[in-house]
Backbone bond lengths (Angstrom), bond angles and torsions (degrees), N, CA, C in turn:
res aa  C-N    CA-C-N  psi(-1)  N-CA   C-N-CA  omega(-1)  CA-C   N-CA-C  phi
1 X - - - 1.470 - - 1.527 109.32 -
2 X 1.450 120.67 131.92 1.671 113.19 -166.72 1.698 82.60 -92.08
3 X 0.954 106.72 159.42 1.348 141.23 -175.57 1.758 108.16 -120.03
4 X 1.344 123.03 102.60 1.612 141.33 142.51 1.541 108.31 3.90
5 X 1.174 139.26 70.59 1.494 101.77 141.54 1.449 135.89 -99.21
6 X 1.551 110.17 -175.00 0.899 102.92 -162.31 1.511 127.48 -119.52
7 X 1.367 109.84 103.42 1.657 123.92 -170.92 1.001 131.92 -109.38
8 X 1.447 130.37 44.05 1.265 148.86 -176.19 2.002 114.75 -23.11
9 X 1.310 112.34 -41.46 1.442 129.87 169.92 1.775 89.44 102.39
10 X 1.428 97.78 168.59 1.699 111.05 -171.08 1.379 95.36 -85.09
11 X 1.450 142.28 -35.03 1.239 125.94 -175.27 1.798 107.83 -68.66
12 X 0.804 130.63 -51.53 1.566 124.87 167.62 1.595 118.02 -62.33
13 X 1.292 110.35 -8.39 1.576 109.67 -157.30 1.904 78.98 -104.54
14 X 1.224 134.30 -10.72 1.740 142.15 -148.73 1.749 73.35 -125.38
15 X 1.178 134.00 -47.95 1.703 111.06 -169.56 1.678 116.51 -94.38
16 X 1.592 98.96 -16.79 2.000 105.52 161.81 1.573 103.17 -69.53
17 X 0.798 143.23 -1.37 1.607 132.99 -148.54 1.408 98.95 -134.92
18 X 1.291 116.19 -37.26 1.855 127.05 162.82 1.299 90.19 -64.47
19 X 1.241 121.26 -107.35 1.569 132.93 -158.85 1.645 107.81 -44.40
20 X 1.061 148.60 -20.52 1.359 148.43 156.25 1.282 99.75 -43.47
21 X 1.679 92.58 -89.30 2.115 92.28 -164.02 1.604 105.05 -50.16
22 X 1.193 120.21 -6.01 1.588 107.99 -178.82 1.205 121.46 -72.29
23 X 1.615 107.24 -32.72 1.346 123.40 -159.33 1.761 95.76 -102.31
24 X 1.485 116.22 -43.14 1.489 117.34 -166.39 2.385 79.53 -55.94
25 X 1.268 106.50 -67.09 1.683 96.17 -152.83 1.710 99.56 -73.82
26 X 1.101 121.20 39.54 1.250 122.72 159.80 1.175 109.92 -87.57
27 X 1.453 109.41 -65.13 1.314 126.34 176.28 1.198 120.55 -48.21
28 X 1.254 116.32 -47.46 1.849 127.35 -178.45 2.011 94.77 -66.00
29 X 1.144 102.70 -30.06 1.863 94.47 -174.35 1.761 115.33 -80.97
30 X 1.759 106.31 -26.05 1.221 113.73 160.52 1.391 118.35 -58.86
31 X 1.263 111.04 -30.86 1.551 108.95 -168.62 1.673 104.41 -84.11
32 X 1.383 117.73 -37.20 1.290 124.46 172.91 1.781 99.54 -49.88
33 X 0.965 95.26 -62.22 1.887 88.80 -178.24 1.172 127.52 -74.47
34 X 1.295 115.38 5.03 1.781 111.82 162.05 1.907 96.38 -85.52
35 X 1.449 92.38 -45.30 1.634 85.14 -164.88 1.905 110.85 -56.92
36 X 0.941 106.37 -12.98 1.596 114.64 -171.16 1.298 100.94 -102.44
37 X 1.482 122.22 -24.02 1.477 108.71 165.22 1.531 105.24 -90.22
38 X 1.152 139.03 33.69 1.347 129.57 -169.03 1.739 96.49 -132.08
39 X 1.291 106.71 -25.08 1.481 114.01 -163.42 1.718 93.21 -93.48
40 X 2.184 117.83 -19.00 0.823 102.57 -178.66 1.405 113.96 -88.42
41 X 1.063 134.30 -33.80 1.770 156.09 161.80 1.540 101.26 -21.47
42 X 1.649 96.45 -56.13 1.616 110.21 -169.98 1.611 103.65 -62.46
43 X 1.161 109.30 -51.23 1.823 107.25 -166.86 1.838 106.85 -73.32
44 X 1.244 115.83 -31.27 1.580 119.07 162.57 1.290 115.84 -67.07
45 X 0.987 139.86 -40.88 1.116 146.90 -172.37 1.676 92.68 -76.65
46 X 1.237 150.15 -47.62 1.560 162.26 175.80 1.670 84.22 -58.78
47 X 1.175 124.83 -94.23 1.021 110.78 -171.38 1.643 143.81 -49.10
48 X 1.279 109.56 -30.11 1.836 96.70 141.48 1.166 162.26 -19.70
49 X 1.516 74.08 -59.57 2.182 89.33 151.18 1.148 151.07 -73.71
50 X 1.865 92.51 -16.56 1.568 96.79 -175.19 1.538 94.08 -72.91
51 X 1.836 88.90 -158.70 1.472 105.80 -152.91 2.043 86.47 -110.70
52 X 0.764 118.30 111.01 1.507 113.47 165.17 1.064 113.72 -44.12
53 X 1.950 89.31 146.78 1.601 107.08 -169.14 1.702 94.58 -129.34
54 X 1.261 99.76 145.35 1.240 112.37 163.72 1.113 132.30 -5.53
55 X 1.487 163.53 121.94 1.428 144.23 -177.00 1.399 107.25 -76.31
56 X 1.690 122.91 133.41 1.201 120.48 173.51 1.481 118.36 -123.80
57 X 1.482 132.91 -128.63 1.246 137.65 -178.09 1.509 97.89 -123.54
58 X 1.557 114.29 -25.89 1.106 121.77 165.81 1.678 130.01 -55.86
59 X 1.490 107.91 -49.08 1.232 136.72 146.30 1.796 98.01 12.83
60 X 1.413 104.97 117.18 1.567 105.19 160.02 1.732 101.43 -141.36
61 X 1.679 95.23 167.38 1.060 114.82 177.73 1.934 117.82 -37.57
62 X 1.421 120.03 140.71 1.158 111.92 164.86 1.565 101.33 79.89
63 X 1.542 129.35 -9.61 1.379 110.41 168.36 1.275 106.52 -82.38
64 X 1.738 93.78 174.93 1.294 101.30 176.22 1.667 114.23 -120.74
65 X 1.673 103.08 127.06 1.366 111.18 -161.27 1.878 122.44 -125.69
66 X 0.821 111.62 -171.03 1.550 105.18 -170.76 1.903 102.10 -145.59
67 X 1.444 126.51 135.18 1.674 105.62 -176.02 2.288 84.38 -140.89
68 X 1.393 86.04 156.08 1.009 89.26 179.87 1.695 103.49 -123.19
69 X 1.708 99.58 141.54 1.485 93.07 169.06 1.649 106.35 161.26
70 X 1.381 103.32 -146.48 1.637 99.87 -160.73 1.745 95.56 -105.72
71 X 1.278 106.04 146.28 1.600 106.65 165.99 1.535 108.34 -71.87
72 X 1.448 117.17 166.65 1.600 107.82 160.95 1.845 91.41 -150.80
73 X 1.348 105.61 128.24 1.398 121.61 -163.00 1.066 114.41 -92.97
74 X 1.596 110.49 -33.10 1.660 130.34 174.43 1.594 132.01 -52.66
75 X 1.444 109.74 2.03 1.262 109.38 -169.89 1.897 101.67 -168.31
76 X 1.338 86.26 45.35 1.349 103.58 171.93 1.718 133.65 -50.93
77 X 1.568 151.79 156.64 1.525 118.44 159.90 1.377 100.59 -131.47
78 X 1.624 120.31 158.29 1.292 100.36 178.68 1.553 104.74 -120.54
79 X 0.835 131.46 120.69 1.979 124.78 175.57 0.844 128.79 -69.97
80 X 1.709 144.44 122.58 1.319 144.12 -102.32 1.499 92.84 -138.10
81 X 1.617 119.38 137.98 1.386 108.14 172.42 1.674 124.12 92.94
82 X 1.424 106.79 17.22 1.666 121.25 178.11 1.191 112.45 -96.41
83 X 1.454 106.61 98.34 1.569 115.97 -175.87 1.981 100.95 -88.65
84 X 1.751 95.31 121.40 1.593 97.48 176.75 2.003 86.36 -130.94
85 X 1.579 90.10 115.68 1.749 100.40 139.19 2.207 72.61 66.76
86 X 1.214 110.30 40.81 1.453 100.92 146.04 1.384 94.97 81.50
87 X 1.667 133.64 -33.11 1.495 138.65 -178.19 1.311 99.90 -86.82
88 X 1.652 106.12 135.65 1.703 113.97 169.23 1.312 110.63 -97.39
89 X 1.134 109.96 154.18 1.959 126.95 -163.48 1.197 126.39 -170.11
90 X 0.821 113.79 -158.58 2.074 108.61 178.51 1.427 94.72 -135.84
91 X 1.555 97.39 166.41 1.534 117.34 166.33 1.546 114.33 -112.39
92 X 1.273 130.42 116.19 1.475 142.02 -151.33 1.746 113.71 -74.31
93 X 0.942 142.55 95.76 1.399 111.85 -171.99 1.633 97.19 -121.32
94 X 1.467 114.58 143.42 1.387 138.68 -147.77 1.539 106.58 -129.61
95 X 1.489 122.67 124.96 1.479 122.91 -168.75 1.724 96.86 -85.58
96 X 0.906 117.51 120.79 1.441 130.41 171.34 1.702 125.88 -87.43
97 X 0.951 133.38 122.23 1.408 112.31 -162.38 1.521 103.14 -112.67
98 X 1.432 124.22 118.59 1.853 137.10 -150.17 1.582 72.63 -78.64
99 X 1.309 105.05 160.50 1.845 150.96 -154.35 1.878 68.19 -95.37
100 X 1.960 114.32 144.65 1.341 120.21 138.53 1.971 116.52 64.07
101 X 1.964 100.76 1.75 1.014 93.63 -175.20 1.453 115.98 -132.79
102 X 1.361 139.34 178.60 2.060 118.30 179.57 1.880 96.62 -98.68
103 X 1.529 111.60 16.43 1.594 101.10 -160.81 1.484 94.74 -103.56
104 X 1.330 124.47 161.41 1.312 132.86 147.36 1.492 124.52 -118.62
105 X 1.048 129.34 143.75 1.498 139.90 -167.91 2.321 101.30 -117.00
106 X 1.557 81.10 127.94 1.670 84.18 -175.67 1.815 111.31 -83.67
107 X 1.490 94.43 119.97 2.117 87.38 -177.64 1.610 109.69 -94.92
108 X 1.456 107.67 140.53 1.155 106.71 167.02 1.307 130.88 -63.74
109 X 1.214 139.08 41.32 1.671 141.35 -164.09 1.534 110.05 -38.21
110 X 1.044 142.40 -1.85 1.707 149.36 151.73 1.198 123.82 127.77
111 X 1.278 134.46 -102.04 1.387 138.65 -169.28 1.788 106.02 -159.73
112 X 1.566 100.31 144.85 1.158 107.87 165.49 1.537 127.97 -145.01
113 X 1.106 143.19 -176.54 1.169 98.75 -162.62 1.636 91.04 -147.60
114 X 1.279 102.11 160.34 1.767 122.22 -142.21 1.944 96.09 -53.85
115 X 1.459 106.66 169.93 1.366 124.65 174.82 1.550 99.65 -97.40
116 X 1.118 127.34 133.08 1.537 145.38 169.11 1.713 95.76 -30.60
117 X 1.300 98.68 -75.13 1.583 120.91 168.04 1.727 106.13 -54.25
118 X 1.103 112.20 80.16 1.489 120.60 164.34 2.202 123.61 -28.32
119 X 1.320 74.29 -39.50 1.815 97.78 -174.14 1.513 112.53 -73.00
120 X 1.812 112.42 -19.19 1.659 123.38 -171.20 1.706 90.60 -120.12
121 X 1.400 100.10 120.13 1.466 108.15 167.54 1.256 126.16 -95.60
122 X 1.096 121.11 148.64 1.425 129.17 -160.07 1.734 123.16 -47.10
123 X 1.110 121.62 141.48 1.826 100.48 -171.00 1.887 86.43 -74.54
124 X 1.292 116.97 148.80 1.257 142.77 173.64 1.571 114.59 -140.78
125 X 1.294 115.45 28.37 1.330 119.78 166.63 1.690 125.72 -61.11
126 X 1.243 139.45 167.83 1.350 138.89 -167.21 1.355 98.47 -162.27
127 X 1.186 109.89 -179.78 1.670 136.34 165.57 1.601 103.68 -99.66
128 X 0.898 104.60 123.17 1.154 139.27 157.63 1.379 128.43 -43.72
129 X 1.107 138.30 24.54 1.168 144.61 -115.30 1.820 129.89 -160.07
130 X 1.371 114.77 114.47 1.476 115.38 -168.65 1.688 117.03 -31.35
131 X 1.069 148.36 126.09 1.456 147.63 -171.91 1.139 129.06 -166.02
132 X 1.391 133.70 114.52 1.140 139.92 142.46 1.460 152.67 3.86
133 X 1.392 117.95 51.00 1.922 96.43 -145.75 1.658 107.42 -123.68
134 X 1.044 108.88 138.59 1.813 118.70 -167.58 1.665 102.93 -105.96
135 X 0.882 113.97 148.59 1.440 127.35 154.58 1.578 123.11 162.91
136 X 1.242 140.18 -142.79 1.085 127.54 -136.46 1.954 88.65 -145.21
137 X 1.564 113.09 126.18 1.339 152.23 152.01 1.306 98.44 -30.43
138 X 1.456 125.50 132.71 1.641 138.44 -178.83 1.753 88.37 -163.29
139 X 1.110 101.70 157.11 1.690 128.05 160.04 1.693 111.94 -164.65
140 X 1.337 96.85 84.18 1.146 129.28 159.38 1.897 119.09 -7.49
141 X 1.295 123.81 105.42 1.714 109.75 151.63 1.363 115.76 -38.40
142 X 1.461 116.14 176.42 1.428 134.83 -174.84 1.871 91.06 -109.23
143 X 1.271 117.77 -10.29 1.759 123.05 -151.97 1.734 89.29 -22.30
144 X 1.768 104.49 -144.42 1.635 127.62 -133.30 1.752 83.72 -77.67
145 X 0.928 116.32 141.61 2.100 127.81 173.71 1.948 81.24 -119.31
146 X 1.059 87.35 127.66 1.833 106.28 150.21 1.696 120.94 -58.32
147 X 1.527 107.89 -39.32 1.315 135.73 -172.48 1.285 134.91 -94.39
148 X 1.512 133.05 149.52 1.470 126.48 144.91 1.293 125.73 -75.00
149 X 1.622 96.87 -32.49 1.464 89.58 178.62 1.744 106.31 -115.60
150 X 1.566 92.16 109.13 1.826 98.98 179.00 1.457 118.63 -61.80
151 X 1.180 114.96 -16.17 1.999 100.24 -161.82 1.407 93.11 -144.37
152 X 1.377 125.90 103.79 1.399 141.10 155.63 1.728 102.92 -29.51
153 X 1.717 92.96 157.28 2.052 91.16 169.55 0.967 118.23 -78.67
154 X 1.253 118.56 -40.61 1.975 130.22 -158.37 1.295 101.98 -68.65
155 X 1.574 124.80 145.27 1.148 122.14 158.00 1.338 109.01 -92.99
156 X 1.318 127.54 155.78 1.137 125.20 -14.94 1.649 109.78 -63.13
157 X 1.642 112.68 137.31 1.401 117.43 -163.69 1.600 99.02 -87.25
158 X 1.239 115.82 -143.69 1.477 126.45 -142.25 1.344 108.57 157.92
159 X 1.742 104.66 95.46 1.498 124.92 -175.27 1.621 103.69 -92.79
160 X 1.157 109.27 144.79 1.357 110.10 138.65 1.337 150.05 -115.12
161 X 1.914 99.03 29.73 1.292 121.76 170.22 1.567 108.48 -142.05
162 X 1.371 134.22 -166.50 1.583 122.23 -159.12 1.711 81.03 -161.04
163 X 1.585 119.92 3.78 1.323 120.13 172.53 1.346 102.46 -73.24
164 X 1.887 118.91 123.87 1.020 133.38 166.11 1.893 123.33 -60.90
165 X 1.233 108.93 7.91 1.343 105.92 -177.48 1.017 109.85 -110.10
166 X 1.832 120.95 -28.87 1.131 143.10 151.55 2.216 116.85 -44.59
167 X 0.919 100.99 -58.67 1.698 116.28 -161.66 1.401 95.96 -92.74
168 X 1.576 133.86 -17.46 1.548 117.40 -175.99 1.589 100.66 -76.27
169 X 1.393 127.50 -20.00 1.170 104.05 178.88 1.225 135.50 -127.81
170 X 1.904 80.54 54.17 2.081 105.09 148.08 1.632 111.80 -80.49
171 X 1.301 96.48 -12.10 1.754 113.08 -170.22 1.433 115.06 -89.52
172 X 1.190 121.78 117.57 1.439 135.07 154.12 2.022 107.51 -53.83
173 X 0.982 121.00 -56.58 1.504 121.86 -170.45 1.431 107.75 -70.32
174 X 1.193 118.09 174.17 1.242 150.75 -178.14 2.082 102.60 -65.72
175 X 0.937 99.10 127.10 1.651 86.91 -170.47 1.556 95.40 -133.52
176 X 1.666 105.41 117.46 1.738 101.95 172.18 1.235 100.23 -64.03
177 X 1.630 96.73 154.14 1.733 119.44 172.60 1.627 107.50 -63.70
178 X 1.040 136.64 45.00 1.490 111.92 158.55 1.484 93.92 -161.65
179 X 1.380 111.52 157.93 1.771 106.57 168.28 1.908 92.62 -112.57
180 X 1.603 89.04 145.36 1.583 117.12 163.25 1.416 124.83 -68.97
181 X 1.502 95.00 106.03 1.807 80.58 177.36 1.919 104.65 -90.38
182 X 0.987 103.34 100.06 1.773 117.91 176.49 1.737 107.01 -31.33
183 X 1.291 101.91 132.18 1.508 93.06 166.24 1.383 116.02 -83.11
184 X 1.450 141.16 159.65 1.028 133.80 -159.69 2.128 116.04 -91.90
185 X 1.495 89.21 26.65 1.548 104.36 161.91 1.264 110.07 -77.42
186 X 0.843 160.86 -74.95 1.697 163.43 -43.56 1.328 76.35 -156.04
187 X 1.982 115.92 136.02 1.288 133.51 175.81 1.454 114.77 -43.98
188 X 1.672 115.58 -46.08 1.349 142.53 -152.52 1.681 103.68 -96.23
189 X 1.555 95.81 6.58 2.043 87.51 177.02 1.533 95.05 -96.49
190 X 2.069 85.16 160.86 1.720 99.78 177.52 1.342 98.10 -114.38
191 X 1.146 135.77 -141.96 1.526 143.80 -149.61 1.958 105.33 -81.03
192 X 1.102 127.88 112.37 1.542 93.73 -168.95 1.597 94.07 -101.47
193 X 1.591 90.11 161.82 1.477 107.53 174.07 1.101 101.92 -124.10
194 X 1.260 112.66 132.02 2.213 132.80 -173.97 1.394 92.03 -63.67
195 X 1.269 104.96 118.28 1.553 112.71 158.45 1.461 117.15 -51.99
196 X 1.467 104.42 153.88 1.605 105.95 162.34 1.439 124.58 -156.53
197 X 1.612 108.66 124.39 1.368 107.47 -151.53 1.576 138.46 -73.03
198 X 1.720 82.69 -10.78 1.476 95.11 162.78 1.230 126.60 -142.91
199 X 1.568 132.15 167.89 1.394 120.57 -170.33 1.395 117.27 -108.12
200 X 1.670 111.49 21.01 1.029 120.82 -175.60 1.671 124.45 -150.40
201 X 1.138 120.39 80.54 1.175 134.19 -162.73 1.807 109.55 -44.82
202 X 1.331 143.88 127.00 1.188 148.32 135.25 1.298 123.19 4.17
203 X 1.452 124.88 -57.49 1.019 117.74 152.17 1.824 135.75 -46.54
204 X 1.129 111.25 -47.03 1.430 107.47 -179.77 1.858 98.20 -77.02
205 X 1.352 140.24 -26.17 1.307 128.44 -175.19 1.925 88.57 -77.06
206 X 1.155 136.20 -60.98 1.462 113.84 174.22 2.169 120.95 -33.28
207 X 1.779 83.60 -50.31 1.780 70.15 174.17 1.480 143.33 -88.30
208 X 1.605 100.81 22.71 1.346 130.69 -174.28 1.540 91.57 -105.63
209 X 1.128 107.19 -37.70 1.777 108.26 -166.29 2.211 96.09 -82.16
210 X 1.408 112.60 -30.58 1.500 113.27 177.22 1.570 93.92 -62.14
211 X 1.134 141.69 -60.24 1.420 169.10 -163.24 1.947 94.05 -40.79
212 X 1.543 103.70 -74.56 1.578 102.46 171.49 1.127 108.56 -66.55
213 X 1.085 139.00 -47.80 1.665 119.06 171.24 1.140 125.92 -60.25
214 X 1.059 111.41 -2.44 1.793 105.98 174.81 1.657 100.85 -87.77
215 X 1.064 108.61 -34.69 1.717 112.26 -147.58 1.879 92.96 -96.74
216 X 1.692 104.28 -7.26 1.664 110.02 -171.50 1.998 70.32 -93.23
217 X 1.140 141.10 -47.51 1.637 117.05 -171.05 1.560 105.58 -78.72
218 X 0.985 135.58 -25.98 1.537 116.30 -172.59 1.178 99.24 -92.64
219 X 1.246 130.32 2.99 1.966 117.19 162.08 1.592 90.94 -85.51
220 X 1.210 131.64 -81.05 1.485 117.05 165.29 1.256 117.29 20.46
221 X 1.509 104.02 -91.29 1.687 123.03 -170.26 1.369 94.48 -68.95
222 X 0.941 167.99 -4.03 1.405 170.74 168.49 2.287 113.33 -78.98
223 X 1.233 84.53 -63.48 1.471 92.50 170.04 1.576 119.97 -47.97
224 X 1.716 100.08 -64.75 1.726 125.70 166.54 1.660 95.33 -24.65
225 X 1.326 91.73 -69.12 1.721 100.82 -169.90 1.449 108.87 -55.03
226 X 1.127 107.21 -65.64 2.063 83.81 -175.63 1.704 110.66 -97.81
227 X 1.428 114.82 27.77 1.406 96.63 133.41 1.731 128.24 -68.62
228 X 1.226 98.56 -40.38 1.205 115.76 -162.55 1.932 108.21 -63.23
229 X 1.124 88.83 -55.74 1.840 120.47 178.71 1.819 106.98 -58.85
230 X 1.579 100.48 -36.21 1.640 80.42 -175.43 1.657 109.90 -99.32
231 X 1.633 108.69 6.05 1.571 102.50 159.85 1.993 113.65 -100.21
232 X 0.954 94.22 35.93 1.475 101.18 -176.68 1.754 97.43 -119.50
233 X 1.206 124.61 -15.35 1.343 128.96 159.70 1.291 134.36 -69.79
């Protein structure tokens, strides 16, 4: 009775061995990034609750902080393209001027939502006025722009990104590295929308990572198979 072996040849045995390790450390790199988006969820989610602290130099992303000082209304921006609850609108951001210092820090004051008349932008006026305001550290991606040209002339302007590297330089002043997303205490907030720190939940990077492992075993069973099959010819 002849007996099967198995001789797949070096040109298939040179493209199982490429596309394998490609697919086996795909999967292992998906899994690295759920676990790192899971550890990040966890530490935002921790920090929410605390009690805000002071804004410092220390200050990082995702804390939660408190700044004191003057609003300034005059040089407002609005960010273009904030879909809430199916309605499109902007997200407001407001130059704040820090208590004792020459810097201002940009707050997210929330959402509002578009003028019928596309061409008339929304009134986004405020008080003017010394205040108190807490909330939580973001620095924005640059992700998808609709546009070439991100930042209209007129003030109040009109971004089409919320990236601070992008929008600090409509600004003459000193601009801290992070924008405030305001909690929705503060007299001067509009509609808030819950931040979220990532755009890709843990779960779907695990089922992206099942995805290469599936396709790292059926090349496997595939090879097996016509090793076997093309010495039977």
């Amino acid at each position: 009775m002849k007996k099967n072996k198995f001789n797949p040849g070096i040109n298939i045995t040179i493209f199982f061995v490429f596309f394998a390790t490609l697919f086996f450390s795909l999967g292992l790199w998906q899994i690295d990034r759920g676990q790192a988006k899971t550890v990040l969820l966890d530490e935002f989610e921790k920090n929410s609750f605390k009690s805000p602290e002071y804004i410092s130099k220390d200050s990082k992303k995702w804390d939660r902080v408190y700044v004191e000082g003057a609003w300034d209304g005059s040089n407002q921006l609005l960010i273009d393209n904030i879909i809430r609850k199916g309605i499109a609108g902007y997200k407001v951001l407001t130059p704040f001027r820090l208590k004792n210092t020459n810097e201002i820090i940009l707050i997210d004051r929330g959402w509002i939502p578009r003028n019928r008349n596309m061409e008339v932008l929304p009134n986004i006026d405020l008080i003017n006025s010394n205040e108190r305001v807490s909330g939580i550290l973001e620095s924005p991606e640059l992700g998808l722009t609709l546009s070439d040209e991100l930042v209209t002339d007129a003030w109040p302007k009109v971004s089409q990104t919320k990236n601070l590297e992008v929008i600090s330089k409509e600004y003459s002043d000193l601009i801290y590295p992070f924008i405030l997303l305001a909690d929705p205490t503060s007299r001067n907030s509009l509609e808030y929308i819950k931040i979220n720190p990532t755009n890709m939940t843990p779960i779907k990077h695990y089922g992206y990572s099942a995805q290469w492992f599936l396709m790292f075993i059926v090349l496997c069973v595939m090879y097996v198979w016509y090793g076997i099959k093309r010495n039977e010819k």
